[in-house]
C-alpha positions in Angstrom: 94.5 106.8 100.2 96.9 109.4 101.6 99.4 108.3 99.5 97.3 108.1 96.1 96.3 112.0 97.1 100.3 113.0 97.8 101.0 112.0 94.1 98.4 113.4 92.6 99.6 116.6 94.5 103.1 115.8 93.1 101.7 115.4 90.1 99.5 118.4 89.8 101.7 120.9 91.4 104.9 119.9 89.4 103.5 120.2 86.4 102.3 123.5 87.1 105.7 124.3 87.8 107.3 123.0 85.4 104.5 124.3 82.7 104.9 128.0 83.9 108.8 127.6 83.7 108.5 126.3 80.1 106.1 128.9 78.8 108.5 131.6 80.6 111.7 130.5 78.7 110.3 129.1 75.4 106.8 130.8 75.3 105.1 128.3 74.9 103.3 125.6 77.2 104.4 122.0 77.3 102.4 120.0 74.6 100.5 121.6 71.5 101.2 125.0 69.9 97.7 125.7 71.0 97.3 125.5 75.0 94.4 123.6 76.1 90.7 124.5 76.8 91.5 126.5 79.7 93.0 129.4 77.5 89.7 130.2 76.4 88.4 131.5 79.4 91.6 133.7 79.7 91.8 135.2 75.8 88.0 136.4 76.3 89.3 137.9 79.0 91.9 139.8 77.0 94.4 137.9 78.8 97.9 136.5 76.4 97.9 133.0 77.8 101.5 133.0 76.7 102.0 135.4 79.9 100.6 133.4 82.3 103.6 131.8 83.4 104.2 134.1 87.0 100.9 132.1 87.5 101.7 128.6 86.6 104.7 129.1 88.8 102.4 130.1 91.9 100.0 127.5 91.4 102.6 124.8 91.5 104.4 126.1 94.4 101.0 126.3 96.1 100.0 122.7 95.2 103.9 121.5 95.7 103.9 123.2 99.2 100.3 121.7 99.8 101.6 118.3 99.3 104.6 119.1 101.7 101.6 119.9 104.4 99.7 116.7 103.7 102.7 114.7 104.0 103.9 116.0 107.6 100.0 116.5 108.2 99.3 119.8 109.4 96.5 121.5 110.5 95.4 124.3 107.7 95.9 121.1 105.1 91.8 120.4 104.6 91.1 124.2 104.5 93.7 124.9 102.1 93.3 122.0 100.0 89.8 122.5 99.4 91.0 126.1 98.4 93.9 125.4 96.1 91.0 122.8 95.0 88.6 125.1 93.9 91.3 127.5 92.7 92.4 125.4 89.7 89.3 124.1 88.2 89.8 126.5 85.6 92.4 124.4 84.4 90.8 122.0 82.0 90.8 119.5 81.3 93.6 117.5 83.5 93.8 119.9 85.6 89.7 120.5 86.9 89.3 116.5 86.5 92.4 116.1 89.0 91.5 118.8 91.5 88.1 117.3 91.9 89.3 113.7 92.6 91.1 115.5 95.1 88.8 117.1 96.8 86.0 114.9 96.7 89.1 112.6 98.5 89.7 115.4 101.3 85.7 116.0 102.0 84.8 112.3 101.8 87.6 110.6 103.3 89.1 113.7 105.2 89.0 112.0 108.6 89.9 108.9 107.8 93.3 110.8 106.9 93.6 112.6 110.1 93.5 116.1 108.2 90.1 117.0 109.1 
């Protein structure tokens, strides 16, 4: 189980990454012209999407760092992964749907993992 939740991490935080890195050199996100559902919420806002790339970057590292933390199982992991959890459900679709298989993982099987 630890091991299905350290790739989704992988996976979740280095796309992030690599996403924000992309839209900073190119300007635009990996994929379609148009980014996904999740730039909705941000245009209403007022918000270029095509600028959000600082952000992509942090929420990678966050998720990327995370993992790290998982994997050597450290204390703050739960608390912080139910955090950075919660903090990218904005990010739909693949984004929200792999979060919450995540967290439902860390409050549900928590223990069993030795990080709660």
């Amino acid at each position: 189980m630890k091991a299905l939740v350290v790739v989704l991490g992988l996976l979740i935080g280095g796309y992030m990454l690599a996403d924000g890195i992309v839209v900073m050199v190119k300007g635009k996100y990996i994929g379609p012209a148009k980014p996904g559902p999740w730039s909705v919420l941000f245009e209403r806002l007022g918000i270029d999407v095509f600028r959000l790339g600082p952000l992509f970057i942090l929420f990678g590292l966050l998720w990327l760092g995370w993992t790290v933390g998982l994997i050597a199982t450290q204390s703050w992991v739960f608390a912080f992964g139910v955090l950075i959890c919660l903090a990218t459900l904005w990010y739909v679709p693949l984004g929200s749907l792999l979060s919450l298989i995540v967290l439902a993982i860390l409050v549900f099987a928590g223990q069993r993992l030795g990080i709660r």
